[in-house]
C-alpha positions in Angstrom: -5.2 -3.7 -18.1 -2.6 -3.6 -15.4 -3.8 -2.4 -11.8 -0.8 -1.1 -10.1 -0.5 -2.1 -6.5 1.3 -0.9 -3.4 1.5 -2.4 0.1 2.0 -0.9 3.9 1.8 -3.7 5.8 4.3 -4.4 8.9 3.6 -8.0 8.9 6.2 -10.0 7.0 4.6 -13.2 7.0 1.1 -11.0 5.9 2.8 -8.8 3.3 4.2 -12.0 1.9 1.2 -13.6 1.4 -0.7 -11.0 0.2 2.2 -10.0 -2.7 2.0 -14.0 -3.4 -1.9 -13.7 -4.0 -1.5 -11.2 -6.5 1.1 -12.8 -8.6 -1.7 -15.1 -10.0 -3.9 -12.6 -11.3 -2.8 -11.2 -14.4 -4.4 -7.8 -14.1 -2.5 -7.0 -11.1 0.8 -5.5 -10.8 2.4 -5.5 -7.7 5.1 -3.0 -7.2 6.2 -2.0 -3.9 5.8 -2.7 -0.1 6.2 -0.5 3.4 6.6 -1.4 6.9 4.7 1.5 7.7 2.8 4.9 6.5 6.0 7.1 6.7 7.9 4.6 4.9 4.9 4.2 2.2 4.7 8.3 1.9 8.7 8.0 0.8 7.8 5.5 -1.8 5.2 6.8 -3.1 6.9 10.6 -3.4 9.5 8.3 -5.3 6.7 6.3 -7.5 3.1 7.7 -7.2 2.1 5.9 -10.8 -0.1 3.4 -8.3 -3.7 2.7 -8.7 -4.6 1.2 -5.2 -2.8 0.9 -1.6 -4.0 -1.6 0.1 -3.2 -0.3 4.1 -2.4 -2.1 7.0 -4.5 0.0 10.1 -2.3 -0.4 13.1 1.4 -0.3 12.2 4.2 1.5 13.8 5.7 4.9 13.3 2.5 6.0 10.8 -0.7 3.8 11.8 -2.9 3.8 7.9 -5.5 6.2 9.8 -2.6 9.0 9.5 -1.2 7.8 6.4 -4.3 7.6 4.4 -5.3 11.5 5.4 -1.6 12.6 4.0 -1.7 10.2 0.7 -5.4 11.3 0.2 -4.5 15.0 0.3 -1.3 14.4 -2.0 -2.9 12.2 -4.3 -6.4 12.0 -4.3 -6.6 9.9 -7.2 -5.2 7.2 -5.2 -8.0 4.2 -3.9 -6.7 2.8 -0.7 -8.0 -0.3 0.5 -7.8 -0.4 4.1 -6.6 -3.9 6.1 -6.8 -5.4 9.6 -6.0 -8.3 11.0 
């Protein structure tokens, strides 16, 4: 079983890390990463075949708050993990 993960996190250093940390479990599948909600949206309306976003809260352009409403309404089959630092 392969969980299919996306990222929005504006952090590089973070979002580095946290796509390193799922490279060693095999279950996981990381696929893509934003900088912020707007540029997640875009992905996402390019590949929606994702099982969990983990969100950054406070990012610029799209914060996750406004993100996650939008995702959730356009795919509500999504999970979304929500992050702060």
């Amino acid at each position: 079983m392969n969980i299919k993960i996306v990222l929005a996190e504006d952090n590089n250093f973070l979002a580095q890390s946290i796509e390193e940390k799922l490279t060693f479990f095999d279950d996981f599948k990381f696929k893509y990463s934003a900088k912020n909600g707007a540029e997640l949206i875009g992905k996402l309306e390019a590949d929606h075949n994702v099982d969990v976003v983990l969100m950054d809260i406070q990012m610029p352009e799209m914060d996750g708050i406004k993100a996650t409403t939008l995702i959730k309404n356009r795919y509500p089959q999504l999970k979304i993990i929500m992050l702060t630092v």
